[in-house]
C-alpha positions as CSV (number, residue, x, y, z in Angstrom):
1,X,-52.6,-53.2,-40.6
2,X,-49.0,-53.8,-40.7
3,X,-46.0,-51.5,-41.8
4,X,-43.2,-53.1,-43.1
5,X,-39.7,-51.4,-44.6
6,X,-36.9,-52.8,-46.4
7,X,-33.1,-52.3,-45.8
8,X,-30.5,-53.1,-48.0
9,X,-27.1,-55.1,-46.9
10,X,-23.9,-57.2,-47.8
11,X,-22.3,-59.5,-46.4
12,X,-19.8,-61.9,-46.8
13,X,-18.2,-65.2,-45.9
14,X,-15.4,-67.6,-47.0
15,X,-17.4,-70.7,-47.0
16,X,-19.7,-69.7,-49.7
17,X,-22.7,-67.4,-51.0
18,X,-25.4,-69.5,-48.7
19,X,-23.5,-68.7,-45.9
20,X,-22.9,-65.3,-46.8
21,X,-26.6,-65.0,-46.5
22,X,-27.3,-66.9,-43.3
23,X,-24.4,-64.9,-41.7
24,X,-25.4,-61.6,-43.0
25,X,-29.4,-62.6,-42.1
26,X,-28.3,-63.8,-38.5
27,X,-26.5,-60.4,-37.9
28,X,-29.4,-58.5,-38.8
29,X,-31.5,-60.3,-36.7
30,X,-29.6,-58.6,-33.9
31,X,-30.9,-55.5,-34.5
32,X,-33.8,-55.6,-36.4
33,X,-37.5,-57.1,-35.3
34,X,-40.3,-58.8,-37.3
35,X,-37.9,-60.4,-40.2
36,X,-40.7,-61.7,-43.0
37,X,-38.2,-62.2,-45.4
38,X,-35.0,-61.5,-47.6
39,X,-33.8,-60.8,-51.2
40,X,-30.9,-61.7,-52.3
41,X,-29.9,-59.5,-55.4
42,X,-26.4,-60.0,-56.5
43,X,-23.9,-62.6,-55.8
44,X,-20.1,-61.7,-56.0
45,X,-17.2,-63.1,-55.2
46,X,-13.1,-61.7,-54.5
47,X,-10.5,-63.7,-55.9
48,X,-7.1,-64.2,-55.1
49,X,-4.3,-66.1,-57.0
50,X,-6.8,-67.2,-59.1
51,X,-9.5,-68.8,-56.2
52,X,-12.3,-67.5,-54.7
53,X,-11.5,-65.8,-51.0
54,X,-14.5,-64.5,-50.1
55,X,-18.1,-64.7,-51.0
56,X,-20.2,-61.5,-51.1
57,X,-24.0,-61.0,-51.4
58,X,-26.1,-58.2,-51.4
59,X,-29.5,-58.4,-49.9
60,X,-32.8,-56.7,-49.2
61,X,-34.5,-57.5,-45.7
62,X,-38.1,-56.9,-44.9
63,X,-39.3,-56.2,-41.9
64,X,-42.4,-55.1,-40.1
65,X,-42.1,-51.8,-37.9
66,X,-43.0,-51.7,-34.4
């Protein structure tokens, strides 16, 4: 039987909010093992001058424990 945990984390990019998540999914694959799947809970974005600057998401990654 498998374990799994979830972590919670943002991450941004300038591009837009899909990359924002492949960014901040590829990072986490650094560090964490067994990826089943993500969450993407809120979607925000900084403006600047009246444009978007950055794209932010928050996320939830599951993973299973070793």
């Amino acid at each position: 039987m498998a374990v799994a945990r979830v972590t919670k984390i943002t991450a941004a990019s300038n591009k837009g909010f899909q990359d924002a998540v492949a960014e901040g999914l590829k990072r986490a694959a650094k560090t964490l093992h067994g990826i089943t799947g993500l969450e993407v809970l809120t979607e925000k974005a900084k403006v600047a001058n009246g444009k978007i600057v950055e794209y932010r998401v928050t996320m939830e990654i599951t993973f299973i424990l070793d």
